[in-house]
MIMARDREN-840068 format. One record per residue (C-alpha): residue number from 1; residue in one letter; x, y, z. Coordinates in pm, 1 decimal. Each point is the difference from the previous one (the first is absolute). Layout:
REM residues N
@k=NUM | r=a | xx=X | yy=Y | zz=Z
...
END
This chain:
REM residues 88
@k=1 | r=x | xx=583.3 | yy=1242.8 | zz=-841.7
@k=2 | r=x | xx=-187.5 | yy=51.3 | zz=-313.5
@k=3 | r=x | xx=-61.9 | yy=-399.4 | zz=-49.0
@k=4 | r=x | xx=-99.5 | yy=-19.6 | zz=301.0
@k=5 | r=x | xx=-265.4 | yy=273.8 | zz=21.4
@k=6 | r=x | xx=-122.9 | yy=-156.1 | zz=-325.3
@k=7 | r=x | xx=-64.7 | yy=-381.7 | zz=132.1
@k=8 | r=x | xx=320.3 | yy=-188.4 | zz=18.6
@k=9 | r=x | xx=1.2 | yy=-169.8 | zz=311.9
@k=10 | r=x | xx=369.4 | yy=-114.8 | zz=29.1
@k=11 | r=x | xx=39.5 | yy=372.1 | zz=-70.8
@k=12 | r=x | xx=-223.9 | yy=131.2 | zz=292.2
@k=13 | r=x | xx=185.3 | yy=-275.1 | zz=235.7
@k=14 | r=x | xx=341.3 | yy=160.6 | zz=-97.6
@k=15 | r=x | xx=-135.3 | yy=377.2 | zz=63.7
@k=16 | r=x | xx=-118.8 | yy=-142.6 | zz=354.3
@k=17 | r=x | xx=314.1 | yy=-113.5 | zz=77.9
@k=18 | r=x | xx=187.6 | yy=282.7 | zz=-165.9
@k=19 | r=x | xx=-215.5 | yy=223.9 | zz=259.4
@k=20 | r=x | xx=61.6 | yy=-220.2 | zz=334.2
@k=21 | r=x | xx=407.0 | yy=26.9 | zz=-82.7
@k=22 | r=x | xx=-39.2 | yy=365.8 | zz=-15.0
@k=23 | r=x | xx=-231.4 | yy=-47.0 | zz=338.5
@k=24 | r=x | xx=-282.9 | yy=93.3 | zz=-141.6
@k=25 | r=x | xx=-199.2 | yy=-251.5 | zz=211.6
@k=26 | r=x | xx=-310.9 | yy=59.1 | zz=-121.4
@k=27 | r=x | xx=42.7 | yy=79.9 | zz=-308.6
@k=28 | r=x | xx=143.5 | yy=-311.8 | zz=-23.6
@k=29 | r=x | xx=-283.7 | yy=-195.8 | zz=110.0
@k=30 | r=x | xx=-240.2 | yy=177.0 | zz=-216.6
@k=31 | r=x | xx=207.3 | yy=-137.2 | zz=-285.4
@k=32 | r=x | xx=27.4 | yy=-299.8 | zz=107.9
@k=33 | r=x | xx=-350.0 | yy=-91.7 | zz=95.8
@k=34 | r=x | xx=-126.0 | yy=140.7 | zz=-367.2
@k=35 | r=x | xx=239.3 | yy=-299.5 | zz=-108.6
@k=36 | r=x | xx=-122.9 | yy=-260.5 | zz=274.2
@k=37 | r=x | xx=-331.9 | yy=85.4 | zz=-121.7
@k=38 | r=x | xx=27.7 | yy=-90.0 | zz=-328.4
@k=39 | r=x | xx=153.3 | yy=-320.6 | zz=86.3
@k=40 | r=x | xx=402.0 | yy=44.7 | zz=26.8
@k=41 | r=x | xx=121.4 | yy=-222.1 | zz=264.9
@k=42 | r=x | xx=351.9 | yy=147.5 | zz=36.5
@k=43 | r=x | xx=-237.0 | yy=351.9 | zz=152.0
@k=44 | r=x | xx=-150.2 | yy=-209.7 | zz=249.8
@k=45 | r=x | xx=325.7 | yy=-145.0 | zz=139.6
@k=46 | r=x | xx=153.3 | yy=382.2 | zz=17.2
@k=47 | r=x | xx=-273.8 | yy=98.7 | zz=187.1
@k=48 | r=x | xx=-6.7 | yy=-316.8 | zz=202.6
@k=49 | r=x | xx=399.7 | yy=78.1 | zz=94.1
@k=50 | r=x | xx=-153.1 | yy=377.0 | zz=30.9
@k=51 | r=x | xx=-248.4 | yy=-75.0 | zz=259.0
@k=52 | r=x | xx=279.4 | yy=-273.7 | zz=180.1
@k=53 | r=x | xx=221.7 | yy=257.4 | zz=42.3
@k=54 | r=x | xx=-250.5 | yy=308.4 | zz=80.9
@k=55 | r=x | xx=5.4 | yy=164.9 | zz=-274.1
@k=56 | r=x | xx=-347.4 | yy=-90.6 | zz=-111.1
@k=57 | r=x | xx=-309.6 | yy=-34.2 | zz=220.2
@k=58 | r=x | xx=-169.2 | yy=-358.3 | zz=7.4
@k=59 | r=x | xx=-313.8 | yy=153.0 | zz=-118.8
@k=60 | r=x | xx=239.6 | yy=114.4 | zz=-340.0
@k=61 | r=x | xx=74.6 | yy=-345.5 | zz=-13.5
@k=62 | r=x | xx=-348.7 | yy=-174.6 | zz=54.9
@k=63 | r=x | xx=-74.3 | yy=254.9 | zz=-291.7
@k=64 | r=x | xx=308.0 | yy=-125.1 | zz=-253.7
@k=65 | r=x | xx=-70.5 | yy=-355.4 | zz=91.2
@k=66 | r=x | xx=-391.9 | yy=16.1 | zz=-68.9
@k=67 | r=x | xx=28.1 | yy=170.0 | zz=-313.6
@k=68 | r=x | xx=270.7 | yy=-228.5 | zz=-114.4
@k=69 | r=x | xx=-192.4 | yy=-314.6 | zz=94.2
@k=70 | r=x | xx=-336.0 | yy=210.8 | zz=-189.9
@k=71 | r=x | xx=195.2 | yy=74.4 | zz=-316.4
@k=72 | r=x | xx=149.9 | yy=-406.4 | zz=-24.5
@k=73 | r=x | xx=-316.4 | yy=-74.6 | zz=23.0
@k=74 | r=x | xx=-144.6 | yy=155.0 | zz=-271.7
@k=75 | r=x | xx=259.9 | yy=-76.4 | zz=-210.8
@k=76 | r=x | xx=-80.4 | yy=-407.2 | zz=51.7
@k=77 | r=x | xx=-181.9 | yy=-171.4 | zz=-283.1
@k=78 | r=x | xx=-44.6 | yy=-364.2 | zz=-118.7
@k=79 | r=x | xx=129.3 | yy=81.0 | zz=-286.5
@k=80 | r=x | xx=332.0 | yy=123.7 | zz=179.2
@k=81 | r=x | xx=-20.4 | yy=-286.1 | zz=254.4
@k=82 | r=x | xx=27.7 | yy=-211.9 | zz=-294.8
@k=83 | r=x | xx=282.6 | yy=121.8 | zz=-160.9
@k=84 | r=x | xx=197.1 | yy=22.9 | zz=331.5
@k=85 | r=x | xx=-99.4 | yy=-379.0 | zz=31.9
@k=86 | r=x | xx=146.4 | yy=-63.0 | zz=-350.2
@k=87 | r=x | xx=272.3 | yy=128.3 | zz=71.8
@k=88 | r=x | xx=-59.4 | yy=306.3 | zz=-238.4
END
């Protein structure tokens, strides 16, 4: 919980789902879309199965997948593109 309050994403992700298996709903989903926002797919897709099963409302998930896309794309860089292209 601690790592996650303090930035770690795969750590916010786990609290999320931590909270949803206790059925904490949306506590869950707050989790989890702090995580989708800064760009961890794996959030996203338990949202996305969330929302499928209605657990999550599509507006929740417009919000995770919108943030993700916002957070990839500020990530990008030539320099990065590069490197991928390398094979770096």
């Amino acid at each position: 919980k601690k790592a996650a309050m303090q930035g770690h994403v795969e750590s916010r992700n786990n609290l999320g789902c931590s909270e949803v298996e206790k059925g904490n709903n949306n506590r869950g989903v707050r989790h989890l879309l702090i995580s989708a926002q800064m760009g961890y797919k794996d959030s996203v897709e338990a949202i996305k199965r969330m929302f499928m099963d209605g657990n999550a409302t599509k507006a929740q998930y417009a919000e995770a997948l919108k943030g993700y896309q916002d957070a990839v794309e500020e990530m990008k860089s030539h320099d990065r593109d590069e490197a991928k292209r390398l094979g770096f």
